[in-house]
C-alpha positions as CSV (number, residue, x, y, z in Angstrom):
1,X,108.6,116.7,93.3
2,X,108.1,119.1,96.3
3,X,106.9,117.7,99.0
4,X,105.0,119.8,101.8
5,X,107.4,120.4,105.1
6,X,105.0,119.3,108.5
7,X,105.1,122.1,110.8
8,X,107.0,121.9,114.0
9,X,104.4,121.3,116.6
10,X,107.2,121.8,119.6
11,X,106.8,124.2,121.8
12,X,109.2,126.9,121.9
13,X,111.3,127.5,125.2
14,X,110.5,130.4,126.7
15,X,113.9,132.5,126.4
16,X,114.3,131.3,122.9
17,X,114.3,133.8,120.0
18,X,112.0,132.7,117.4
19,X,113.8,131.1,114.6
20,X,115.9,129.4,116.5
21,X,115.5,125.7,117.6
22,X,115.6,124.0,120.9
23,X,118.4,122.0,121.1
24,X,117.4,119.3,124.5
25,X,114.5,116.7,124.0
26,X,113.0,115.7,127.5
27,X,115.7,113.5,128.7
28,X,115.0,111.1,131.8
29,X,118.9,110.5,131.8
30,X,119.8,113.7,132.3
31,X,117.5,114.2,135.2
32,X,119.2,111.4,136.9
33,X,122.3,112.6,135.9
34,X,121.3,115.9,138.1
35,X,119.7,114.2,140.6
36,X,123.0,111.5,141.6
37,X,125.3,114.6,141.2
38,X,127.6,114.8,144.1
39,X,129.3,118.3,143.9
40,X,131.8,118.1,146.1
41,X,133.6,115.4,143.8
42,X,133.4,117.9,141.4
43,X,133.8,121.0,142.0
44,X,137.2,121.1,144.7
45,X,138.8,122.8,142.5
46,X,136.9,125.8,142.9
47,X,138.3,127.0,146.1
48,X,137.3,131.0,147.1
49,X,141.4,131.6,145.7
50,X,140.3,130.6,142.5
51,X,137.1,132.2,142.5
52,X,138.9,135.3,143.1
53,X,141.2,134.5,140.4
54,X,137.7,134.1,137.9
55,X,136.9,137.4,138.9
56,X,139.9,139.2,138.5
57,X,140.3,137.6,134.5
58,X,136.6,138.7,133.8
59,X,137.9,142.2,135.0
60,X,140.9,141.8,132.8
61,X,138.8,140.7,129.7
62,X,136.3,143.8,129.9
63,X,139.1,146.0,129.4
64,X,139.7,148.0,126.4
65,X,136.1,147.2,124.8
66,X,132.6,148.5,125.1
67,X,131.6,144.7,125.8
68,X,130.5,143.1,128.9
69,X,132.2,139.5,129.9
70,X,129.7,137.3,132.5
71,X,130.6,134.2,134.0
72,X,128.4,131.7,135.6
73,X,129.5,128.3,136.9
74,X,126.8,125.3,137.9
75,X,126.7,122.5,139.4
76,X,123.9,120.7,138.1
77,X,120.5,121.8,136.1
78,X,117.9,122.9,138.7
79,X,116.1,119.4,138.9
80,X,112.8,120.3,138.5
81,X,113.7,121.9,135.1
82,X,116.2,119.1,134.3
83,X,114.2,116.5,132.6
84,X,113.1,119.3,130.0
85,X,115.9,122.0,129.8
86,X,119.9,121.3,129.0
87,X,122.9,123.2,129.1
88,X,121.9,125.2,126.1
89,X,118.2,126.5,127.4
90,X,119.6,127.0,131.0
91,X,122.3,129.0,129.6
92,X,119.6,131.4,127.7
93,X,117.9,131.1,130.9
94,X,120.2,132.7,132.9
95,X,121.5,135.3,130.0
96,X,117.8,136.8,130.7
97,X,118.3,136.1,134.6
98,X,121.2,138.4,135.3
99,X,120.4,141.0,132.3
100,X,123.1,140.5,130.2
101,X,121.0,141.1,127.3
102,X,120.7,144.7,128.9
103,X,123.6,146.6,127.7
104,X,123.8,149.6,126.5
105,X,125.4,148.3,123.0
106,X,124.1,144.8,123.2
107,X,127.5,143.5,123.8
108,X,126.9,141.3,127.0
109,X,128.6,137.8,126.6
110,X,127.8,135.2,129.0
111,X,130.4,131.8,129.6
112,X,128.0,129.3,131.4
113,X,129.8,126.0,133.1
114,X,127.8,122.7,133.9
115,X,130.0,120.6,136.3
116,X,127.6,117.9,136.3
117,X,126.8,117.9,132.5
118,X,130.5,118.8,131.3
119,X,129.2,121.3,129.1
120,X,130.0,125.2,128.3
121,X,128.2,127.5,126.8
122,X,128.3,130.9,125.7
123,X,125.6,132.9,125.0
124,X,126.0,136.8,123.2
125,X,124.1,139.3,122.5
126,X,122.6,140.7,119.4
127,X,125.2,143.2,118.9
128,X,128.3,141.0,119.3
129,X,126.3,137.7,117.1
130,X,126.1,140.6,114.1
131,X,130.2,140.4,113.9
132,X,131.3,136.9,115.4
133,X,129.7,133.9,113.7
134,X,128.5,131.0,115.8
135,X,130.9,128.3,114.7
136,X,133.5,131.3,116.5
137,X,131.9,130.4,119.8
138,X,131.4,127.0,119.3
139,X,135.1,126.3,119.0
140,X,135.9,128.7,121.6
141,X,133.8,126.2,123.7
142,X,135.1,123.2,122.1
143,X,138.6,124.4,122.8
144,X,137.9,124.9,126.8
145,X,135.6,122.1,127.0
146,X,139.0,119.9,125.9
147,X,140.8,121.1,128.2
148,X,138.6,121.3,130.6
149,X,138.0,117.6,130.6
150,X,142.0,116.9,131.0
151,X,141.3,118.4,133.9
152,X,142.5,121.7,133.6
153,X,139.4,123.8,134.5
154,X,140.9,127.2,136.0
155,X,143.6,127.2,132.7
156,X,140.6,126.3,130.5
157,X,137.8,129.2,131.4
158,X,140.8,131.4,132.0
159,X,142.3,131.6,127.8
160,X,138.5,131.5,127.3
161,X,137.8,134.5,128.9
162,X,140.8,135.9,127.4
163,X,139.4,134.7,123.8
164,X,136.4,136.2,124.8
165,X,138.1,140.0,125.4
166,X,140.5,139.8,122.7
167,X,137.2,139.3,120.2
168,X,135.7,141.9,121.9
169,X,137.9,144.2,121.6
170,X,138.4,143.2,117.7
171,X,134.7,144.8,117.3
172,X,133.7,147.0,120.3
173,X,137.6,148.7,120.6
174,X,137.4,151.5,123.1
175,X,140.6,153.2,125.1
176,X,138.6,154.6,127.6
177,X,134.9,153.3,128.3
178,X,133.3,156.2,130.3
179,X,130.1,154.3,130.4
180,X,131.6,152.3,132.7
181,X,130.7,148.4,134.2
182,X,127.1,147.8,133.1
183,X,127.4,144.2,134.7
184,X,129.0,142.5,137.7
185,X,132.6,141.0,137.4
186,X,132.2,138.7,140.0
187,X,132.0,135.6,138.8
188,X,128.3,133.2,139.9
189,X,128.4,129.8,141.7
190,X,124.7,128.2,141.7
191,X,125.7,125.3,143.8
């Protein structure tokens, strides 16, 4: 017996590509979670030494590949966009923000931290999704998230962003890339 599928009456987020699904349902605990956030118990670790650090590994990682590597770090979801939007949306959100959907090759890959939510996220671009399968990234973030939450949170996004090049360079291989940096290296703090 077939039975007749109701049609999804949500809302699509903004930023999402259709056929895809929003992942966060309104969520009064996670706005609460934003709005008792006290960064500087969280974040000490990044000092400007290891900001610098960041930086210098997202260089590192665009090397050798036509692909460009984008790191943002967060400490809490906006709160006005908090109760509606998680990790995932806010990631997409900022993918669009700081163009990295605007390559030349569709290669941009963006690595987004949420201090207050624990969560990573990456978000890639059409070119790079056609050759790395989601359950890639997932475990790439699964992997970092682990060790991130031992505490290790420089080590963690650091072997990511290596991951990160090393696939890149699997697909998007190029000695020389006379196109050049399409996207800043320096590594964002929304505080």
């Amino acid at each position: 017996m077939q039975q007749n599928a109701k049609p999804d009456s949500t809302p699509a987020h903004p930023n999402v590509a259709e056929g895809h699904t929003v992942v966060s349902e309104p969520s009064f605990a996670r706005w609460w979670r934003q709005v008792m956030f006290v960064p500087i118990l969280h974040n000490r670790w990044l000092s400007d030494t290891v900001m610098t650090r960041l930086t210098n590994k997202v260089t590192e990682a665009e090397k050798g590949h036509r692909g460009e590597v984008f790191l943002v770090i967060e400490n809490h979801l906006p709160i006005h966009l908090a109760y509606r939007v998680g990790s995932r949306e806010r990631a997409i959100d900022l993918f669009s923000e700081y163009r990295v959907w605007d390559t030349e090759e569709n290669t941009g890959v963006l690595a987004y931290v949420n201090l207050c939510e624990h969560t990573l996220e990456i978000v890639a671009d059409r070119g790079i999704s056609t050759h790395v399968s989601p359950t890639v990234w997932r475990a790439m973030c699964d992997k970092a998230s682990a060790g991130m939450a031992k505490g290790n949170m420089e080590q963690s996004l650091t072997d990511l962003l290596d991951e990160i090049g090393i696939l890149l360079r699997q697909h998007y291989y190029l000695e020389y890339d006379p196109a050049g940096n399409e996207l800043s290296d320096t590594v964002v703090f929304l505080k």
